[in-house]
C-alpha positions as CSV (number, residue, x, y, z in Angstrom):
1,X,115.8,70.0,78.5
2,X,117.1,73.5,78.1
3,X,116.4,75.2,82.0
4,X,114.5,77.9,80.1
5,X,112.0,75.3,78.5
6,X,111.2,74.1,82.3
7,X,107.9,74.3,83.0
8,X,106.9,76.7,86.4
9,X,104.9,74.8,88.8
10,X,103.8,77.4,91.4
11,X,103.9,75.3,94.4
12,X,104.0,76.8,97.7
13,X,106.9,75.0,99.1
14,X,108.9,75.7,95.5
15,X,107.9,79.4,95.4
16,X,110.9,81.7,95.7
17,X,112.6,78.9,93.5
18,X,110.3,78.9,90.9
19,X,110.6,82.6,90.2
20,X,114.2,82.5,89.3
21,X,113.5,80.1,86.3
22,X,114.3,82.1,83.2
23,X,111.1,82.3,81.4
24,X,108.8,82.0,84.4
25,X,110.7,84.4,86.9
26,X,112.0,87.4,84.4
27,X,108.6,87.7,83.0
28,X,106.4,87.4,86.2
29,X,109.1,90.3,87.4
30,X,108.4,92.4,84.1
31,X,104.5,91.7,84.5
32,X,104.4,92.0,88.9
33,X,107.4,93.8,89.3
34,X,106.7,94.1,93.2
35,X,108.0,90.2,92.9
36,X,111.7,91.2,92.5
37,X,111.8,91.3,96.2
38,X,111.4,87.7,96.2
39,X,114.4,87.3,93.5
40,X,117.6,85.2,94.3
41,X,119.0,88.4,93.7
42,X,117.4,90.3,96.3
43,X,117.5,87.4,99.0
44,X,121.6,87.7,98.3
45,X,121.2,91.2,99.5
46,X,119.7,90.7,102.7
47,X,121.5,87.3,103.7
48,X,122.1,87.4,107.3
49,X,121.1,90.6,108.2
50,X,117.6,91.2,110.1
51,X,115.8,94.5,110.2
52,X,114.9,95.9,113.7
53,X,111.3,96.1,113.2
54,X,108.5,97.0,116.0
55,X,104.7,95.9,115.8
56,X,101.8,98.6,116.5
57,X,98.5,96.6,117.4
58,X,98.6,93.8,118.8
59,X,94.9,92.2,118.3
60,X,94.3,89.4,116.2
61,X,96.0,90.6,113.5
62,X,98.7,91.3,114.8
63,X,99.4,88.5,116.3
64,X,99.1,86.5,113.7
65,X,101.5,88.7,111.9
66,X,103.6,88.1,115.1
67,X,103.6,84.3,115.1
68,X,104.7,84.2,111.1
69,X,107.2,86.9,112.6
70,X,108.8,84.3,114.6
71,X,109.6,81.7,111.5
72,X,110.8,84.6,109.2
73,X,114.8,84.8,109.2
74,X,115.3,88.9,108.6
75,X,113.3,89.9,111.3
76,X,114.4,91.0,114.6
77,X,111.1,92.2,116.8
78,X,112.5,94.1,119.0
79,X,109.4,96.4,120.3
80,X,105.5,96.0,120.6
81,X,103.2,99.0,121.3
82,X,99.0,98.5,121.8
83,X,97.1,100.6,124.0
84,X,94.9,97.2,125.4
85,X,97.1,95.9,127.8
86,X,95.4,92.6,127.4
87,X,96.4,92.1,123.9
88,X,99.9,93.8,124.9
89,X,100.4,90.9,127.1
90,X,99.7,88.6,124.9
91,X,101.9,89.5,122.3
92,X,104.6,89.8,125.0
93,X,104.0,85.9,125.3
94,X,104.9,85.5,121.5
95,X,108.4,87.8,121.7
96,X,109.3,88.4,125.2
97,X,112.2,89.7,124.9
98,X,111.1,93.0,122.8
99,X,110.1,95.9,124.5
100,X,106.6,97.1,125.2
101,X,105.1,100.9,125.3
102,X,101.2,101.8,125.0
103,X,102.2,105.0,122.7
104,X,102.6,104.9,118.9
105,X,105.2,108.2,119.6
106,X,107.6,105.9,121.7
107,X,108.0,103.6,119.1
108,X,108.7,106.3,116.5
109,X,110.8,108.3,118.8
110,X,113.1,104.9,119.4
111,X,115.9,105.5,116.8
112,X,117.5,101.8,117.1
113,X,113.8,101.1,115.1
114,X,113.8,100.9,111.5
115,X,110.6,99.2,110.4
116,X,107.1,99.2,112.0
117,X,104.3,96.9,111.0
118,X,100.9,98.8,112.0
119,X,97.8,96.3,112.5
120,X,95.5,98.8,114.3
121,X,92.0,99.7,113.5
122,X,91.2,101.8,109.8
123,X,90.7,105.1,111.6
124,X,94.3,105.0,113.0
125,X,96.1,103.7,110.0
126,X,96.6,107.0,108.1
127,X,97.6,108.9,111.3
128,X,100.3,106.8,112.3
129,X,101.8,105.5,108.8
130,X,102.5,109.1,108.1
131,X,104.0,109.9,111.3
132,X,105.7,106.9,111.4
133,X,107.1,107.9,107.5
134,X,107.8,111.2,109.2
135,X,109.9,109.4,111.7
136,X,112.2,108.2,108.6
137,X,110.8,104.6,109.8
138,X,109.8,101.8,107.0
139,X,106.4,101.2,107.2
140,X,103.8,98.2,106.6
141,X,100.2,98.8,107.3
142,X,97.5,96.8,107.0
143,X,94.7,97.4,104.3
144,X,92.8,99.3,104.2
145,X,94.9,102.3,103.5
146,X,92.4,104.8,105.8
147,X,88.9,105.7,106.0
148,X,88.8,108.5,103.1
149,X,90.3,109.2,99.7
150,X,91.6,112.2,100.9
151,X,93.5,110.1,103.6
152,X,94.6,107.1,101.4
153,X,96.1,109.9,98.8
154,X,97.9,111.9,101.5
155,X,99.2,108.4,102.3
156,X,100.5,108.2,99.3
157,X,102.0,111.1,98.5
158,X,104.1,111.1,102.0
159,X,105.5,107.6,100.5
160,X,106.8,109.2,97.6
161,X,107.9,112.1,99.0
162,X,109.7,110.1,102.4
163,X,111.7,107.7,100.0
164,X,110.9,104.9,102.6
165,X,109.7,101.4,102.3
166,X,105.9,101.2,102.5
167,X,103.6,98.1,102.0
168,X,99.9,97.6,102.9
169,X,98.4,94.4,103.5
170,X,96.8,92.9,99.9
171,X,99.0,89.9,100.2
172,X,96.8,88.4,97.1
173,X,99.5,90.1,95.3
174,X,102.1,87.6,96.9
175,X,99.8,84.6,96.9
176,X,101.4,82.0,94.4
177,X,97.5,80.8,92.9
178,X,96.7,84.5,92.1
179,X,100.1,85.0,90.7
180,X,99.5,82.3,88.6
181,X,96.0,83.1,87.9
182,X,97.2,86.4,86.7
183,X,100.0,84.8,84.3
184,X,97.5,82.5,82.4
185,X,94.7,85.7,82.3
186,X,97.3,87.9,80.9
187,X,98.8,85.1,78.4
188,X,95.4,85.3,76.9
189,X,94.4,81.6,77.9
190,X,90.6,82.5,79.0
191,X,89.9,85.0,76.2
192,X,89.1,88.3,76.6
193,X,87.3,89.1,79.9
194,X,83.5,89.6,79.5
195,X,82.7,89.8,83.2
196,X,83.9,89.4,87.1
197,X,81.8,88.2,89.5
198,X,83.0,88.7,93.3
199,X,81.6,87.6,96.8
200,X,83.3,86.8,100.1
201,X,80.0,85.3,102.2
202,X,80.2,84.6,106.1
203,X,77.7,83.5,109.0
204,X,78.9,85.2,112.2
205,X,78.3,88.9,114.1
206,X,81.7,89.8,113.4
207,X,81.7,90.7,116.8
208,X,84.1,89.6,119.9
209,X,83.6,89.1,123.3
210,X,84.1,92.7,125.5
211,X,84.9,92.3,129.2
212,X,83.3,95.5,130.6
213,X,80.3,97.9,128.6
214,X,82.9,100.6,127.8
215,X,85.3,98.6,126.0
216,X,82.9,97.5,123.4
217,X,83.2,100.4,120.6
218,X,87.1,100.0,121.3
219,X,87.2,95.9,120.7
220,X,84.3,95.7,118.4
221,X,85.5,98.9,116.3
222,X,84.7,97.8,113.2
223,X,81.0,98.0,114.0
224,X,80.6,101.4,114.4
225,X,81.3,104.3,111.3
226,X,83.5,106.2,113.3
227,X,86.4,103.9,113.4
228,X,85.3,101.5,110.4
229,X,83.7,101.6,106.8
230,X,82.7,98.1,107.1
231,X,82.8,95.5,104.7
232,X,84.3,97.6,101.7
233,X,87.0,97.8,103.9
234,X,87.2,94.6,105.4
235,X,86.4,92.4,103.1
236,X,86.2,94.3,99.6
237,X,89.2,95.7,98.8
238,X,91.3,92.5,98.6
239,X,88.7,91.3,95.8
240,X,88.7,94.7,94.1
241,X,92.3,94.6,93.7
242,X,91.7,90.9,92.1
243,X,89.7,92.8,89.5
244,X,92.1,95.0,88.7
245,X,94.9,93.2,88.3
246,X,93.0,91.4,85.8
247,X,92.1,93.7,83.8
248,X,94.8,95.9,83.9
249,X,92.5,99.0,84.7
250,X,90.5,100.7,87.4
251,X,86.4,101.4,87.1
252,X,84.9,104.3,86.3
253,X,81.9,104.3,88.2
254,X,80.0,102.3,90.7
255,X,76.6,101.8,92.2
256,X,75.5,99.7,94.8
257,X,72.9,99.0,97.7
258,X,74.2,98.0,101.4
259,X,71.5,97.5,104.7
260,X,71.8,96.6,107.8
261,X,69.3,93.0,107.2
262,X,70.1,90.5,109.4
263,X,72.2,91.5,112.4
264,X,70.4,93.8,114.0
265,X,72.1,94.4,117.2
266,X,73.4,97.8,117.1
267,X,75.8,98.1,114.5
268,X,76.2,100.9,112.3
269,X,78.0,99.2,109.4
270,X,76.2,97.5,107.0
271,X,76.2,93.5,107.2
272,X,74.9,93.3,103.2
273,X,75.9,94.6,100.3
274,X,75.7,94.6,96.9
275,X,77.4,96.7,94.3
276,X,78.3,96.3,90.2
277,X,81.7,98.5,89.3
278,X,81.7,99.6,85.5
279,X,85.8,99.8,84.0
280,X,86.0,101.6,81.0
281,X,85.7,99.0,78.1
282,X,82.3,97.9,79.3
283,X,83.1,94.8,81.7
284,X,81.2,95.0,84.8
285,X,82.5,93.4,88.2
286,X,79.8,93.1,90.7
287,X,80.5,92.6,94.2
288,X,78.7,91.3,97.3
289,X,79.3,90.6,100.2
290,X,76.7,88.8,103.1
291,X,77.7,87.9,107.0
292,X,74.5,85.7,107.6
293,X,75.2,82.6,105.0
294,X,78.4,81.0,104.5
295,X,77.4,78.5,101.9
296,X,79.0,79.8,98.4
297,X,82.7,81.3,100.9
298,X,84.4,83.7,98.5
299,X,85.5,84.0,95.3
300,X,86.1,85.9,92.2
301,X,84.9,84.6,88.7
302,X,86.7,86.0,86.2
303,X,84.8,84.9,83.2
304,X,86.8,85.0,79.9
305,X,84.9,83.7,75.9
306,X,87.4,80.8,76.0
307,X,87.0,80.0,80.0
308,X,87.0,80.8,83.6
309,X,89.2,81.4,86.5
310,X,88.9,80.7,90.1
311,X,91.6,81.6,92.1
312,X,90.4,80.9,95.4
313,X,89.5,77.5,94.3
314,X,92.6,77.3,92.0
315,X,90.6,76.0,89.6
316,X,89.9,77.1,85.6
317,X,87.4,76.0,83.1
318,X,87.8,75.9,79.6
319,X,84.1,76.7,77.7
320,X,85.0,73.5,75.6
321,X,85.5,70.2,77.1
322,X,87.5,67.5,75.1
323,X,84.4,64.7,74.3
324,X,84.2,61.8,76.5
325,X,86.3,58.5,75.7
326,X,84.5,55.6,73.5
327,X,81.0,54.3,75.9
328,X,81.1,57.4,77.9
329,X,80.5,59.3,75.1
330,X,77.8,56.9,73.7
331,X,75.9,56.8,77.4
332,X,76.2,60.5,77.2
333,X,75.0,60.8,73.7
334,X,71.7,58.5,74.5
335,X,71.2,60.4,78.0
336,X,71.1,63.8,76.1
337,X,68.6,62.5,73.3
338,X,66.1,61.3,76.0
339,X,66.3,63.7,78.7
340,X,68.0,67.2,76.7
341,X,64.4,68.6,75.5
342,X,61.5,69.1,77.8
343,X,58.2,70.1,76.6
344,X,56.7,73.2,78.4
345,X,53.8,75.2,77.4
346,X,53.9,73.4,74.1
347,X,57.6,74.2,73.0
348,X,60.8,72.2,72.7
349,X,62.7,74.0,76.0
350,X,66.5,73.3,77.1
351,X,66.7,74.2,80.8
352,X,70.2,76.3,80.5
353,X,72.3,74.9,84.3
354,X,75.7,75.8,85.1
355,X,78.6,73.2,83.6
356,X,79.3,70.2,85.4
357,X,82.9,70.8,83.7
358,X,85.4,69.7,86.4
359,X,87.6,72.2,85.4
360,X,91.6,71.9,86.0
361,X,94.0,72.9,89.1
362,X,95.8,75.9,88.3
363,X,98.7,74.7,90.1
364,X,100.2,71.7,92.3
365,X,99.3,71.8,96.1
366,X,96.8,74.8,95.8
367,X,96.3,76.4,99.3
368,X,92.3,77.0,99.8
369,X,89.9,78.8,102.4
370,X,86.7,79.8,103.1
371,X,86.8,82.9,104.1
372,X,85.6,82.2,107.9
373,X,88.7,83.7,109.4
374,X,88.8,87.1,110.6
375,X,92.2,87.1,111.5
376,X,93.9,85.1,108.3
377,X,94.6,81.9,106.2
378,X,97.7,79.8,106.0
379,X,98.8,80.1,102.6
380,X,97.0,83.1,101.9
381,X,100.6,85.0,100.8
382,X,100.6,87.1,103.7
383,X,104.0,85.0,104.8
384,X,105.5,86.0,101.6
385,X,104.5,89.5,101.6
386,X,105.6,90.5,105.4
387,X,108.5,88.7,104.7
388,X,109.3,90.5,101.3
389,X,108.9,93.8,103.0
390,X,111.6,92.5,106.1
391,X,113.7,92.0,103.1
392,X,112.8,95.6,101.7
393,X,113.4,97.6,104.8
394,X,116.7,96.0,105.1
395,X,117.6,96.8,101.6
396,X,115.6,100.5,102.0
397,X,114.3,100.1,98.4
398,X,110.7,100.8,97.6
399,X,108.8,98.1,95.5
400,X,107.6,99.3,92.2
401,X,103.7,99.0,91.6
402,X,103.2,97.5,95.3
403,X,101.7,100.6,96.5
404,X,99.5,101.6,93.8
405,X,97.9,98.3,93.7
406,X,96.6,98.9,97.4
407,X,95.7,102.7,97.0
408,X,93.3,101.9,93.8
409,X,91.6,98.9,95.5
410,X,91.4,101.0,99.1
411,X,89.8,104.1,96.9
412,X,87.4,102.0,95.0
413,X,85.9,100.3,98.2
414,X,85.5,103.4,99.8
415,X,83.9,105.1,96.8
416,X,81.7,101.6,96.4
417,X,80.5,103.2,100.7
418,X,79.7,106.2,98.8
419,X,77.5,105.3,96.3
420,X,75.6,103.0,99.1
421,X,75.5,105.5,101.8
422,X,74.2,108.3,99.1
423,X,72.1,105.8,96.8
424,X,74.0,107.1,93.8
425,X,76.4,106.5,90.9
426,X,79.8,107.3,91.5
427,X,82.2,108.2,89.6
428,X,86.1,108.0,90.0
429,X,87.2,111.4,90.5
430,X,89.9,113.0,88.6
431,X,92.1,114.2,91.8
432,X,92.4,110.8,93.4
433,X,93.4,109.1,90.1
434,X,97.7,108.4,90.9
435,X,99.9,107.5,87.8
436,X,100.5,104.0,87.5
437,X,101.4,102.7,84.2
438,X,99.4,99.5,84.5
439,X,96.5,101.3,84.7
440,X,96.9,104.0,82.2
């Protein structure tokens, strides 16, 4: 077998391997260009050499970043900054050798830094990856971009004008399932896209424990509207990017219905919502999102006139299933005749239930969660994509596309608060559209 007739198996363990196969790597590269930082190529580049990076914010998220810090070779932590000392300490447990300052400015004002990850809360993001761009620093932050449109576009354009690195955290977009996913869509193996249907559901308070009174709007920030949008923020943005990619185009409008139902405990950000996102050929992604049932987890159906995608399941569904073998066919056959029609109010009626079609793994080993974890998932892709932008802020190349994935999915959620907050259609406005060809 010719190495370009291999067939690309997806795998976790075989994933940086699998991309350099001609005829699975070129083309994912030419389709998800952001990708080439995983290339044999641009591994060759780096080899051996480890980018002097310091961590802003060390809570949960940061930590975790911190711990996959420790197992990826082209990182060299060499400072931590938080103003909690708690969590400061910590995260000095993880690296002890790197320095530690409460002030953002210390960090940027260190001149043996090159990179900073940034894993503080939404209100601070914008503020300090601009300074930090200012400070000629690489920077990743985590999604979402900031807390306005207005914010997420000045974000933006400081990127383009610094030159620098920059990555936000929709690691989707390095998670081998969705990658896939987004091959087979795009190959046209489902059809042509009729609908998306997305929810991420959880049972908890979202909130965390708070030593003393006044510390609870600083630890539980993403309760309150002046530090947090919520759910669109949280939650939404890594499925509205999902959409998007699918597609290969952004919404026009959006409407939508969020309330405070369930937790009633003080909180000013809405704990249910509900919102339908209209793109431009007439497909309609709804969204919704509740924190007081965890049965259904998350997911996004993309649903196709030839068959359906699941990526967080890494499962798909063909709408026709090859017929059952020889008696299973024949027990099937009888089943149907006795049971298939059900007389109500006089008429022949066929109850219409979802498809007990098994459906097919979309590749070996698929990594799975439930969307419990506020923190993160093993085998989610954010390994890969912290580790691609180590690789990128050694290199100082920008990744092509990377960014504009996260500013359109970080705009639409916070445009989906909008139309909520003023119980209106929205549409995308004209100033906060950015070009990006695989949108336009």
């Amino acid at each position: 077998m010719k190495k370009e007739d291999q067939p690309v198996s997806l795998s976790r363990r075989g994933f940086i391997r699998d991309l350099s196969i001609i005829g699975g790597g070129s083309l994912l590269w030419t389709a998800f260009p952001w990708l080439q930082a995983c290339s044999p190529e641009a591994k060759a580049e780096v080899a051996g050499e480890k980018v002097r990076l310091a961590v802003i914010g060390t809570g949960s998220r940061g930590q975790y970043h911190l711990n996959n810090l420790l197992n990826i070779p082209t990182a060299d932590v060499v400072m931590l900054c938080d103003n909690y000392a708690p969590h400061l300490q910590q995260a000095s447990a993880i690296f002890p050798k790197a320095k530690t300052c409460s002030d953002y400015r210390d960090v940027l004002d260190n001149k043996d830094i090159q990179a900073v990850l940034i894993a503080v809360p939404l209100y601070e993001h914008a503020r300090i990856t601009i300074d930090a761009l200012d400070a000629g620093k690489h920077v990743f932050c985590e999604k979402s971009m900031a807390m306005t449109p207005a914010d997420c576009l000045a974000m933006y354009n400081k990127y383009k004008e610094s030159g620098k690195v920059l990555f936000i955290g929709q690691q989707r977009l390095f998670d081998p399932k969705y990658i896939k996913t987004m091959e087979m869509i795009h190959s046209g193996m489902i059809g042509e896209i009729g609908s998306i249907r997305a929810y991420w559901f959880r049972n908890n308070d979202w909130r965390r424990p708070v030593p003393s009174p006044d510390l609870e709007r600083k630890i539980n920030w993403r309760l309150y509207k002046e530090y947090s949008c919520g759910l669109m923020t949280e939650l939404a943005t890594h499925q509205l990017q999902v959409g998007n990619w699918a597609l290969k185009m952004i919404p026009e409008s959006v409407v939508g219905f969020g309330d405070i139902v369930f937790w009633k405990d003080g909180r000013e950000v809405y704990d249910n919502v509900s919102l339908v996102y209209r793109y431009p050929n007439g497909v309609k992604m709804s969204y919704e999102s509740v924190i007081s049932n965890k049965f259904y987890g998350l997911e996004e159906e993309i649903l196709g006139h030839k068959g359906t995608m699941e990526p967080e399941k890494g499962k798909y569904y063909f709408e026709e299933v090859k017929p059952a073998p020889g008696i299973m066919q024949m027990i099937n056959d009888i089943e149907h005749s006795v049971f298939d029609n059900v007389t109500f109010a006089g008429p022949s009626w066929v109850p219409e239930t979802a498809s007990l079609n098994k459906g097919h793994l979309i590749m070996d080993k698929v990594s799975t969660h439930d969307g419990a974890s506020s923190v993160g998932a093993v085998g989610d892709g954010s390994v890969e994509l912290v580790t691609a932008f180590c690789d990128s802020a050694i290199t100082g190349k920008p990744i092509s596309e990377l960014v504009e994935e996260a500013y359109y999915s970080s705009v639409l959620g916070l445009l989906g608060l909008q139309a909520m907050e003023e119980q209106r259609m929205v549409v995308f406005p004209d100033e906060y559209k950015i070009p990006y060809l695989n949108f336009m």
